[in-house]
C-alpha positions as CSV (number, residue, x, y, z in Angstrom):
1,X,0.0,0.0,0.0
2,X,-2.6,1.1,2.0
3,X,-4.5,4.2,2.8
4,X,-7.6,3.5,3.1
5,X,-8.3,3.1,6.9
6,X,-11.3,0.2,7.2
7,X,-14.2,0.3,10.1
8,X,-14.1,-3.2,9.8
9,X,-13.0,-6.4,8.7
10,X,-12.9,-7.9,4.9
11,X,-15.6,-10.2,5.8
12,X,-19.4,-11.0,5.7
13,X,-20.6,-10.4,2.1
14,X,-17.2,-10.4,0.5
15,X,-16.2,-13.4,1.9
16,X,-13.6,-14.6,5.0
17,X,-11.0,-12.4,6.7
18,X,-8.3,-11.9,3.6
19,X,-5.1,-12.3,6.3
20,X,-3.2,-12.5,3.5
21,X,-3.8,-9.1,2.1
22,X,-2.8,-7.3,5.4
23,X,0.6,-9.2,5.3
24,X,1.5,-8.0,1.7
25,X,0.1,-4.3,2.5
26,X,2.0,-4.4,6.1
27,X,5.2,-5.8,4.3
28,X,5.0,-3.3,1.4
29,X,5.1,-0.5,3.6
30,X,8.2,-1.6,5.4
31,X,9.8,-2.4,2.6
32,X,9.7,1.1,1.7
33,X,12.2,2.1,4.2
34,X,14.7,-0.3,2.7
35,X,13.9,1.4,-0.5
36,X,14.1,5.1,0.3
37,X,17.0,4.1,2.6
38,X,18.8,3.1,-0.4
39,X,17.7,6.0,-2.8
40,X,20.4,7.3,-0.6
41,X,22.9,5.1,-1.9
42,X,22.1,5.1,-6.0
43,X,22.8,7.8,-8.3
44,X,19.6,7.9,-9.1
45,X,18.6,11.6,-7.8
46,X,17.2,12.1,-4.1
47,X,16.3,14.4,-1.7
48,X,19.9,13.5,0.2
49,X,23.0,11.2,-1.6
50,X,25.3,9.7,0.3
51,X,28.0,9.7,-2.4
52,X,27.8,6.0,-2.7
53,X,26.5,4.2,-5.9
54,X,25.4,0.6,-5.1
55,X,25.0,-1.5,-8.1
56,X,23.8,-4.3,-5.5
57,X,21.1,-2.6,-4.0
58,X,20.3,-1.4,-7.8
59,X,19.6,-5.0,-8.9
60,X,17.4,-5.3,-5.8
61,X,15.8,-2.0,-6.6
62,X,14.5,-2.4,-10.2
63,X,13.0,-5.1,-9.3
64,X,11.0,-4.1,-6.3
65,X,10.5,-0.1,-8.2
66,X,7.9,-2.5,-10.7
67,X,5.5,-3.4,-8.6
68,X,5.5,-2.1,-5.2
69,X,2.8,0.7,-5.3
70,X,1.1,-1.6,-8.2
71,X,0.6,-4.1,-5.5
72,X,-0.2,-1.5,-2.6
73,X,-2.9,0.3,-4.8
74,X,-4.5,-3.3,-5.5
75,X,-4.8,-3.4,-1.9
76,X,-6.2,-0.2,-1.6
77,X,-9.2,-1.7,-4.1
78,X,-9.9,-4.1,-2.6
79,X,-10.1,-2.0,0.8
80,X,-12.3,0.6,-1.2
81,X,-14.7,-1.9,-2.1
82,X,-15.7,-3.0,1.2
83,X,-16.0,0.5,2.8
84,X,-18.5,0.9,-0.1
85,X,-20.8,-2.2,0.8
86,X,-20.7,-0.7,4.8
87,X,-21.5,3.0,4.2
88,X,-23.7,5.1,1.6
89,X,-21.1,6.9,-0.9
90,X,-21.7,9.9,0.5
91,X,-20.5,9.2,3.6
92,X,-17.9,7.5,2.5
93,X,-16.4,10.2,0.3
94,X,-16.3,12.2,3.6
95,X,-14.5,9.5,5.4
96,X,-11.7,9.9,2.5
97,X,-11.6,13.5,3.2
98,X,-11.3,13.1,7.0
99,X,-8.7,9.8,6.8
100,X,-7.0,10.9,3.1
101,X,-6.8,14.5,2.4
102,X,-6.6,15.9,5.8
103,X,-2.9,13.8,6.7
104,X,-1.9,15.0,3.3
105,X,-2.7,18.4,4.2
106,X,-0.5,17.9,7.3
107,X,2.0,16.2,5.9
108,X,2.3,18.7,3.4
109,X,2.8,21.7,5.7
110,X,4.4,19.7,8.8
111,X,5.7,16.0,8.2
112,X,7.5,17.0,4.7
113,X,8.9,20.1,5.3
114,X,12.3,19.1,7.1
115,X,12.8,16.7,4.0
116,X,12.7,19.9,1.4
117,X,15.0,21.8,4.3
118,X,17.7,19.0,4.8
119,X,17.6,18.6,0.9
120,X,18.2,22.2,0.2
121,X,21.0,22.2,2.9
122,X,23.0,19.8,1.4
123,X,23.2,21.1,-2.1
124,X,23.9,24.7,-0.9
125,X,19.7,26.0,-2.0
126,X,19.4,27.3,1.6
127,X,21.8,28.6,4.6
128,X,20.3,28.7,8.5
129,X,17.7,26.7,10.5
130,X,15.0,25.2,9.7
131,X,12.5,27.7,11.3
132,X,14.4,30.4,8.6
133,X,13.4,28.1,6.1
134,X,9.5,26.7,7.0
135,X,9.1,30.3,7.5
136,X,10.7,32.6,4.6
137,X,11.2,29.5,2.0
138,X,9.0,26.9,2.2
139,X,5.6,28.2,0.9
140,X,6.8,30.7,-2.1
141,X,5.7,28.0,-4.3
142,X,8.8,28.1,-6.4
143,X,11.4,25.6,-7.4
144,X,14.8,25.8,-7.5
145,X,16.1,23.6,-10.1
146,X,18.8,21.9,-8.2
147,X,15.8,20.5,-5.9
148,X,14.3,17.5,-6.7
149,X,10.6,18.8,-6.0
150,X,9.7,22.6,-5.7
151,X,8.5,24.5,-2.5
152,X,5.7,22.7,-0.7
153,X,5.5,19.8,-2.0
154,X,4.3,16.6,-0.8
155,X,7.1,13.6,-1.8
156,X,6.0,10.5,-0.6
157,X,2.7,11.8,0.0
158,X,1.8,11.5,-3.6
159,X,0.8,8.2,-3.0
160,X,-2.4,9.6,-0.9
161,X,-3.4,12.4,-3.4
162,X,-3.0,10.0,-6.1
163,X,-5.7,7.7,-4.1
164,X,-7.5,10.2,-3.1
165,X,-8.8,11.3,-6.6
166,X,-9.0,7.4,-7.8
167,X,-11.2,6.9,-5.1
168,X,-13.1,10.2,-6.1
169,X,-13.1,9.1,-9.7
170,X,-14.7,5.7,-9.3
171,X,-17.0,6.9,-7.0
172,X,-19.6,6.2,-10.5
173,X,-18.0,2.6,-11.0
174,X,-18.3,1.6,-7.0
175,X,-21.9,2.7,-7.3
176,X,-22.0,0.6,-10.0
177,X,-20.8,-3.0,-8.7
178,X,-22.8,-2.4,-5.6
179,X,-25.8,-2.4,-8.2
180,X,-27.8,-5.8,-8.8
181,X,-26.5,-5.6,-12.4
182,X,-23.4,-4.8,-11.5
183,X,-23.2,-8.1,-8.9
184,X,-24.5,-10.0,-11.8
185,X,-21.7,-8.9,-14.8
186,X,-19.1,-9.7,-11.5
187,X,-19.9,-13.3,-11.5
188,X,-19.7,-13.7,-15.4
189,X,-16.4,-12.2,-15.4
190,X,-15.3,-14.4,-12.1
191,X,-16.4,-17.4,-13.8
192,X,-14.7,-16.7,-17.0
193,X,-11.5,-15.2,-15.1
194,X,-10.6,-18.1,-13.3
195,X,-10.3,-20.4,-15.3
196,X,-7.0,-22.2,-16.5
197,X,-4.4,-19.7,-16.0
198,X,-6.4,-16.6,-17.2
199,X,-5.7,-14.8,-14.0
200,X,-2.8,-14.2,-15.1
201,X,-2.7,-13.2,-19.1
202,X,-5.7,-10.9,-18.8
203,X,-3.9,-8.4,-16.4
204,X,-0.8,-8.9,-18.1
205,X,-2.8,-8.4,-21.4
206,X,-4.1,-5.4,-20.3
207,X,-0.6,-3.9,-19.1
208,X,0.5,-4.1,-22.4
209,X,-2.4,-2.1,-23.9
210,X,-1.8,0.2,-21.5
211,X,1.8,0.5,-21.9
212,X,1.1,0.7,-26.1
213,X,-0.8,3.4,-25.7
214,X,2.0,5.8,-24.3
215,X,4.8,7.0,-25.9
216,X,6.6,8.0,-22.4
217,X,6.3,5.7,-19.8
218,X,7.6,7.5,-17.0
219,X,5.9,7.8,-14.1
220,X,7.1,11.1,-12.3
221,X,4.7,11.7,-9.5
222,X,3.7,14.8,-10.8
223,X,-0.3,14.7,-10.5
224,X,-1.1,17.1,-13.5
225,X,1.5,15.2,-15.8
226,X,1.6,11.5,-15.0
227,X,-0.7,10.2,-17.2
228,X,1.2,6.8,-17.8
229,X,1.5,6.5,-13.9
230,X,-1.9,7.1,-13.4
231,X,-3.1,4.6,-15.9
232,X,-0.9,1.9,-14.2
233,X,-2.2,2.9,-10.6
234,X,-5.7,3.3,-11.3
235,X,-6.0,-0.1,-13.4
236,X,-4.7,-1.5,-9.9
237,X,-7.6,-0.1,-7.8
238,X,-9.9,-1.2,-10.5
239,X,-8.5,-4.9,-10.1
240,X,-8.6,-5.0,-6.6
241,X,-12.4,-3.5,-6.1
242,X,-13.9,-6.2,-8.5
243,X,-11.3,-8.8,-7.2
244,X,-12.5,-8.9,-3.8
245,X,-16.1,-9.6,-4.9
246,X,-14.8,-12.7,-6.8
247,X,-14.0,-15.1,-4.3
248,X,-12.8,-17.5,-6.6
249,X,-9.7,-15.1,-8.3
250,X,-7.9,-15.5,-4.9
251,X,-7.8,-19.9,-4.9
252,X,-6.6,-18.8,-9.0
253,X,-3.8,-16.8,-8.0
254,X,-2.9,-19.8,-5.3
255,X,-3.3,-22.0,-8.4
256,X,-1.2,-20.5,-10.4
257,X,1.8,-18.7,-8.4
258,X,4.3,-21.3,-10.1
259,X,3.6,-19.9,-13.6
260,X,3.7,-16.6,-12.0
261,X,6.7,-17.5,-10.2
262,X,8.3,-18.7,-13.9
263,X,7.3,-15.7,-15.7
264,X,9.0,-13.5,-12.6
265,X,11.9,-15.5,-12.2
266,X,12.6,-15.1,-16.4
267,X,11.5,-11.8,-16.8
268,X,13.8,-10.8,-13.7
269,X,16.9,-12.8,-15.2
270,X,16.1,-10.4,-18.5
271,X,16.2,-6.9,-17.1
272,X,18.9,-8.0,-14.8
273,X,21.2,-8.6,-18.0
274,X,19.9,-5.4,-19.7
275,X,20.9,-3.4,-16.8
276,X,24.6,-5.2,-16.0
277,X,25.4,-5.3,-19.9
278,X,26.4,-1.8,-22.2
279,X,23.7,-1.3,-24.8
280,X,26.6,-1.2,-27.4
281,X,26.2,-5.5,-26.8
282,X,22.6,-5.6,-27.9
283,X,21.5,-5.4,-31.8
284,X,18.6,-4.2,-31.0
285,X,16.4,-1.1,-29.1
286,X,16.8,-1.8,-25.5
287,X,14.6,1.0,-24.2
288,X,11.4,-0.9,-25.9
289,X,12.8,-4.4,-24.6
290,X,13.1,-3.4,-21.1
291,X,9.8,-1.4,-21.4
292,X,8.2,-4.6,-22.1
293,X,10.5,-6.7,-19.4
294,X,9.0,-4.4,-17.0
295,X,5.5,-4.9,-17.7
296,X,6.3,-8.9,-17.4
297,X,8.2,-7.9,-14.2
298,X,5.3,-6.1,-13.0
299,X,2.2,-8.2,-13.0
300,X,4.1,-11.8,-12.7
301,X,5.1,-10.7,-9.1
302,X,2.2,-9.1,-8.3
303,X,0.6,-11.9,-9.1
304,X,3.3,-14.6,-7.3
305,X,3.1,-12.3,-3.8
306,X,-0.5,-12.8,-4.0
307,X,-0.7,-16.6,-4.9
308,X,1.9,-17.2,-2.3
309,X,0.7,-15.1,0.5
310,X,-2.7,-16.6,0.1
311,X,-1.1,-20.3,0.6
312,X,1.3,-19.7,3.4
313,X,0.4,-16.4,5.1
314,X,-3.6,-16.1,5.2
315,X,-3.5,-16.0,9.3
316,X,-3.1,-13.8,12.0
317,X,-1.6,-13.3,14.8
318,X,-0.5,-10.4,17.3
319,X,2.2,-9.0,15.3
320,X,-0.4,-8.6,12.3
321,X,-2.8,-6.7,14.8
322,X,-0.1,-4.4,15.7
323,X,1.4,-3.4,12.6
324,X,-2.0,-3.1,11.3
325,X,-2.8,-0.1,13.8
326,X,0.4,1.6,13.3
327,X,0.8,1.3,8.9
328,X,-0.7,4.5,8.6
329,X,1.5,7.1,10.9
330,X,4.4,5.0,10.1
331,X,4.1,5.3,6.0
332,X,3.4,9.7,7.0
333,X,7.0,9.9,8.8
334,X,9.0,7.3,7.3
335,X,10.2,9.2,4.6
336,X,11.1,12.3,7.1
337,X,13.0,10.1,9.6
338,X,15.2,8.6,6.6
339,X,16.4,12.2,5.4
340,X,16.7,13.7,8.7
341,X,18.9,11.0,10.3
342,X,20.5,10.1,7.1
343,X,21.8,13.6,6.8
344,X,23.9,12.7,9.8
345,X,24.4,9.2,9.2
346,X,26.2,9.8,6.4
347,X,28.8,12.0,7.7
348,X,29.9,9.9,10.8
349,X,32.6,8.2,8.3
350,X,31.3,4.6,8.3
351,X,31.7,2.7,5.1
352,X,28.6,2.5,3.1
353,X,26.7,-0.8,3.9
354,X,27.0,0.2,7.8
355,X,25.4,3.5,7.2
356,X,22.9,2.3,5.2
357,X,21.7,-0.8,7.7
358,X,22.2,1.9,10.7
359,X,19.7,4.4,8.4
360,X,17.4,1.2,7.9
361,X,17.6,0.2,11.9
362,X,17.5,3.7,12.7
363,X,14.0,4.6,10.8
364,X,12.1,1.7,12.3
365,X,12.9,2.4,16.0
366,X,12.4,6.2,15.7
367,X,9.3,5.4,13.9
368,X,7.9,3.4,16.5
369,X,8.8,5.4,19.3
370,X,7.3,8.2,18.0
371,X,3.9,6.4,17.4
372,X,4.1,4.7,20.7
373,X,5.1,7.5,22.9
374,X,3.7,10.8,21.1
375,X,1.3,10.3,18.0
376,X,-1.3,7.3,19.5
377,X,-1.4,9.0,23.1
378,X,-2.9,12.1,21.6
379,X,-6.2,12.6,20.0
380,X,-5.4,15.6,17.6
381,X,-2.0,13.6,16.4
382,X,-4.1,10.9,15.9
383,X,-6.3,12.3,13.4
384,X,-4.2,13.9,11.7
385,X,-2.4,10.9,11.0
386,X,-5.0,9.0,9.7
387,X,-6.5,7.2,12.8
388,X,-9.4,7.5,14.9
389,X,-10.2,9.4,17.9
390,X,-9.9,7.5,21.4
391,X,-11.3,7.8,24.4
392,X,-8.9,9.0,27.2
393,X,-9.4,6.2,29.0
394,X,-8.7,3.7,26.0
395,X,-4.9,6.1,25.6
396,X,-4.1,5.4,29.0
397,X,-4.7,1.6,29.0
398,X,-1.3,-0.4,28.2
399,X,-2.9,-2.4,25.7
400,X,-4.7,0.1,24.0
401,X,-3.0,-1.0,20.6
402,X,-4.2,-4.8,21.0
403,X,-8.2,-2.8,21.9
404,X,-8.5,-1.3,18.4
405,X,-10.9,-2.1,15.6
406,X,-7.6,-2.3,14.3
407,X,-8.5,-1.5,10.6
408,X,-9.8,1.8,11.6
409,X,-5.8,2.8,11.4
410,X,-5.2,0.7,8.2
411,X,-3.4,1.9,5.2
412,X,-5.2,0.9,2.3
């Protein structure tokens, strides 16, 4: 994911509790850190660079880079389509409001801003403290080109205004499936779907139509001019609000995760060897090749995560509970804690894999005690990082984070 935050479980109407779904959203997230962790390390462009270029963590990175918010805003259908059976549209389209746009609000003029000040600090956009800058800097809505995003901005927030307005947009479609009709055309297309291994060349087919369609295929995270990306993301919301009200798509991704598996495994192999190798060996275009790679890469481990989370991690347990209330606040400051610590990680003179598992380590225990000891034991924080408001007694009590209706803190 990933962020919607549910009232309650994926159950009743749509079928048993999907365990598995809250593992691949929970492990998503934290994989994130290792990801923007190592943005740090790449000479790919970030807010902070390290002055390292890892072509190990690279090989790890393109991989992961095609399909990680594919997978997170399946999730995030699927989670959209059950808040729509529990609640009329209206009221849900407020709930997005309250749980979407007001952290990204926040985020926006709070969370993000030290990750724009340490960023201009180290490539010499900005001299003083960081109350100088929030205050004089960080709203004139310009952008300095040496920046990598102008003045606000919202970084690794896009993913929540990108959401946001899918949700919005489909608001037509989810009206739709909820209809008798709709239920109807649902179990035509499930019984057709899972059949043989059409689970898997559909989506894939449907990639490629998507991908032939555009002449540029990157996706920048600009939300006026990321018409590829939003085509990609979107098609993944779509799949995961009709796939949770086809019960039998989930047993066909089980079914099938060894074809999915061969598919990743070979595609993987393929943009490994495009990457490592000079183009000058190839005889032919390898910009269209790896375009389609990609694609392959994309939904065949989508698809395998799915097939084998659903066969050996649809269960819960006390850790799932836990991460599930704390997702939310912890995918809002992540991205902060990485820049701000890794500005002074990287200067305490340790060789590079030691800063970047200290950065890693470092993120997930600041993370947490900033959820456990400020943001969940006060009711303002709390909203405005996407969770519900407690009772004062329900703060106070030890076990408060086991007490949840945990999804009401889920990012989805």
């Amino acid at each position: 994911m990933t962020t919607q935050i549910l009232n309650n479980p994926l159950e009743n109407n749509l079928g048993s509790r999907l365990y598995f779904l809250d593992w691949i959203r929970i492990l998503a997230f934290a994989f994130l850190v290792f990801y923007h962790s190592a943005l740090m390390f790449v000479d790919w462009g970030f807010h902070i660079e390290s002055g390292y270029n890892s072509t190990f963590l690279k090989t790890i990175m393109i991989l992961s880079s095609k399909w990680r918010l594919d997978i997170l805003f399946l999730v995030s259908g699927v989670a959209i389509s059950y808040m729509i059976t529990k609640m009329p549209l209206k009221s849900f389209t407020w709930q997005r409001v309250v749980k979407l746009y007001l952290p990204l609000v926040f985020a926006i003029v709070f969370v993000v801003a030290p990750q724009s000040y340490y960023e201009a600090i180290q490539k010499g956009v900005f001299e003083g403290n960081f109350w100088q800058f929030w205050t004089s800097h960080y709203f004139t809505f310009a952008w300095d080109k040496r920046m990598n995003a102008p003045f606000p901005t919202y970084n690794h927030m896009w993913y929540v205004l990108y959401l946001f307005h899918y949700t919005v947009l489909l608001l037509p479609f989810c009206a739709f499936i909820n209809s008798e009709k709709g239920m109807v055309i649902l179990q035509k297309i499930e019984k057709w779907l899972t059949k043989s291994s059409r689970i898997i060349w559909l989506p894939l087919t449907i990639y490629f139509v998507i991908f032939f369609a555009f002449n540029n295929h990157e996706v920048t995270h600009t939300f006026y001019d990321d018409w590829y990306g939003h085509a990609i993301f979107l098609f993944a919301v779509l799949m995961g609000l009709i796939f949770v009200r086809m019960h039998k798509v989930w047993q066909s991704f089980e079914d099938n995760r060894y074809v999915s598996l061969a598919i990743g495994l070979a595609s993987y192999s393929v943009l490994l060897t495009l990457f490592l190798l000079p183009n000058e060996m190839f005889p032919f275009d390898t910009g269209l090749v790896w375009g389609i790679v990609e694609i392959l890469v994309k939904w065949s481990w989508i698809a395998l995560i799915i097939g084998f989370a659903r066969k050996y991690l649809n269960y819960t347990n006390s850790a799932l509970k836990y991460c599930n209330s704390i997702v939310y606040p912890f995918f809002i400051l992540h991205q902060t804690v990485i820049i701000v610590f890794g500005f002074y990680v990287i200067d305490w003179g340790m060789s590079g894999p030691f800063e970047f598992l200290t950065i890693v380590v470092g993120t997930f225990v600041i993370c947490a005690l900033l959820y456990e000891l400020l943001i969940k034991r006060v009711n303002i924080l709390r909203l405005l990082f996407g969770m519900s408001w407690q009772r004062k007694e329900s703060i106070e009590d030890g076990n408060s984070a086991q007490s949840f209706v945990i999804n009401n803190n889920r990012l989805s």
